[in-house]
C-alpha positions in Angstrom: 41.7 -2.1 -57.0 39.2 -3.8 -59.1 35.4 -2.1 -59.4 32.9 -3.6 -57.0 29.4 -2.7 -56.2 29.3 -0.2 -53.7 31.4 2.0 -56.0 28.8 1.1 -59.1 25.8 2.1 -57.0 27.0 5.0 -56.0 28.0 6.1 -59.4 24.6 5.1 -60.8 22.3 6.5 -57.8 23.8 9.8 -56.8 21.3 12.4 -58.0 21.7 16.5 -58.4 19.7 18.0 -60.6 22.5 19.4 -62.9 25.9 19.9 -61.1 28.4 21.8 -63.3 31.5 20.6 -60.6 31.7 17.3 -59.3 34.8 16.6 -56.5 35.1 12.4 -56.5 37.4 12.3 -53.4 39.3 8.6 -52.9 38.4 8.1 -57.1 40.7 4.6 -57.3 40.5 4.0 -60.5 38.2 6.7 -61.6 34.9 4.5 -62.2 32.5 7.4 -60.7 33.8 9.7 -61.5 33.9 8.4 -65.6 30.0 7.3 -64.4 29.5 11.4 -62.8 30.5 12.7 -66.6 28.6 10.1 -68.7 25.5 10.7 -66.4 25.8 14.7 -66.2 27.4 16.0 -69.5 27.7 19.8 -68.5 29.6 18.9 -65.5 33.4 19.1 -65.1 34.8 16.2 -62.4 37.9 16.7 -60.1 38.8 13.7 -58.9 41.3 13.3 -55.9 43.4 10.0 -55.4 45.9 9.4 -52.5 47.0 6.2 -54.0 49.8 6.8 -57.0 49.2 3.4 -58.4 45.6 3.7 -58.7 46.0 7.9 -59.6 48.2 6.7 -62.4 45.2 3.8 -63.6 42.6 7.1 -63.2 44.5 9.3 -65.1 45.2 7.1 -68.1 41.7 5.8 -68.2 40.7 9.5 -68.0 42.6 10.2 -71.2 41.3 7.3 -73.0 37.5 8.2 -72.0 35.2 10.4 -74.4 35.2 12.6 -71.3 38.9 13.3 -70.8 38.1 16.7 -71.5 36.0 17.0 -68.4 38.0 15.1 -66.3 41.0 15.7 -64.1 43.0 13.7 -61.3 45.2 14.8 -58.7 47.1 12.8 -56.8 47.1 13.9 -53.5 45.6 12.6 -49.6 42.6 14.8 -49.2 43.8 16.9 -46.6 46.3 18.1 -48.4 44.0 19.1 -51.1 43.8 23.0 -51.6 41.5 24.7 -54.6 39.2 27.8 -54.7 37.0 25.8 -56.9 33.3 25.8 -55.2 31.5 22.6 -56.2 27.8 21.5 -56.5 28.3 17.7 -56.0 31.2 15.6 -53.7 31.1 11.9 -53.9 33.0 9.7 -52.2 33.4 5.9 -51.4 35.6 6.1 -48.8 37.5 3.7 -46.5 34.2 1.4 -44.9 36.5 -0.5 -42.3 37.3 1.1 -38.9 39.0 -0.2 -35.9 39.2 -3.9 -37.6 41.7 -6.2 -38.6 43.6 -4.4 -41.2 44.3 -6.3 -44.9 48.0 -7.3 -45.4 48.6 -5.8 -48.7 49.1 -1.9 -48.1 47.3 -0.5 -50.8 44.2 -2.5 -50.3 44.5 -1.4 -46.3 44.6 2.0 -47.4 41.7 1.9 -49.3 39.8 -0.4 -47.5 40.3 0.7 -43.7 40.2 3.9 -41.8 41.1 4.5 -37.9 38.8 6.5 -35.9 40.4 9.8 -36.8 39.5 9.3 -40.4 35.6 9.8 -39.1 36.2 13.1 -37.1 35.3 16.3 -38.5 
């Protein structure tokens, strides 16, 4: 998945006034969560990825940042996620599409749409 705007924003705009654990859930390629640790340097980032293309592009680009050391994927659908961890800040850019047509390449349906389940908490 390439980096688009909505992604950038969100990186650039969330505000907290100094997290020290930051959960990016649906991280793609990791760009906000890289943003969350240039942007807030005492803050550790868990990132979660259901996609094991793009945890794979995440992870490497993790290790190549300044910020590896703050900076940790796991590959893993959400709802399967367990940790004790408590955190100050979640960010997500999550699935926008629901109940429309889907796209034909998988990955970019996964990321892309959601069906009316994914919405109900």
């Amino acid at each position: 998945m390439k980096i688009n705007t909505d992604g950038v924003l969100l990186g650039a705009t969330v505000s907290h006034p100094s997290p020290k654990r930051i959960l990016d859930i649906g991280t793609g390629t990791g760009v906000i969560a890289l943003m969350l640790a240039q942007r807030f340097p005492d803050a550790f980032i868990e990132a979660v990825e259901i996609d094991q293309l793009a945890a794979e592009t995440a992870s490497k680009n993790f290790r190549l940042s300044v910020f590896s050391e703050r900076l940790n994927i796991n590959h893993v659908a959400i709802e399967k996620y367990n940790t004790n961890e408590k955190f100050d800040l979640i960010v997500s850019n999550p699935p926008f599409f629901v109940n429309d047509l889907k796209n034909e390449e998988f990955r970019k349906g996964i990321a892309r749409h959601a069906n009316e389940d994914f919405l109900v908490y």
